[in-house]
C-alpha positions in Angstrom: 20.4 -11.7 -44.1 18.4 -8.8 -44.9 15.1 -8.5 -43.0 11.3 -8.6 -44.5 9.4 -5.8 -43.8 5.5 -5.7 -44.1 3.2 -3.3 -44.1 0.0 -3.3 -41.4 -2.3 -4.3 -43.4 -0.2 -7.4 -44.2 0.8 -7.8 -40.2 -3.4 -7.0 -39.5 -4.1 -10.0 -42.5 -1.6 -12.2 -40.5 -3.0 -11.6 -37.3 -6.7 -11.8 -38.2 -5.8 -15.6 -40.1 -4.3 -16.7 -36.9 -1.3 -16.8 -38.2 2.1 -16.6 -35.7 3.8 -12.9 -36.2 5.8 -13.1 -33.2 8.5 -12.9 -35.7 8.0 -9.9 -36.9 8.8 -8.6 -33.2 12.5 -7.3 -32.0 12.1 -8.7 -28.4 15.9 -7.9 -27.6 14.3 -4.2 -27.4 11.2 -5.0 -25.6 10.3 -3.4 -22.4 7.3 -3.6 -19.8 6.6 -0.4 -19.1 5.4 0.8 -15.4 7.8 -2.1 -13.9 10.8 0.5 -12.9 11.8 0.1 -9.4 12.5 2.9 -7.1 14.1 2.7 -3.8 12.3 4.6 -1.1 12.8 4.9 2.7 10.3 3.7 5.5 9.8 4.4 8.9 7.8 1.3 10.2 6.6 0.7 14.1 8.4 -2.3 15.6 5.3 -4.3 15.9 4.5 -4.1 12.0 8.1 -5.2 10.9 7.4 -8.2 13.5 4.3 -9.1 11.7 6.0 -8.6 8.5 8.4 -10.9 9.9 6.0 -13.5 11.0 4.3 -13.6 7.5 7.2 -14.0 5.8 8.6 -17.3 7.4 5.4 -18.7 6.5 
């Protein structure tokens, strides 16, 4: 099936009727950007990790 391409005015004219153009969208490729995780190392005082550890068996 080959896909329908539309121009942005078309896409604009969709979106401004109300009209659903989610599938005009490739989610398979879609990414949140700013949500990459990083693993860093920290050096915490024992009575903040108990704290820490008190809130989180709330």
């Amino acid at each position: 099936m080959k896909k329908k391409y539309i121009t942005a005015a078309e896409f604009d004219a969709q979106f401004d009727a109300g009209e659903n153009v989610s599938a005009h969208y490739n989610l398979e490729q879609a990414v949140r950007p700013g949500l990459e995780q990083r693993r860093v190392s920290v050096d915490f005082p024992l009575w903040m990790v108990q704290q820490l550890d008190q809130v989180a068996i709330r």
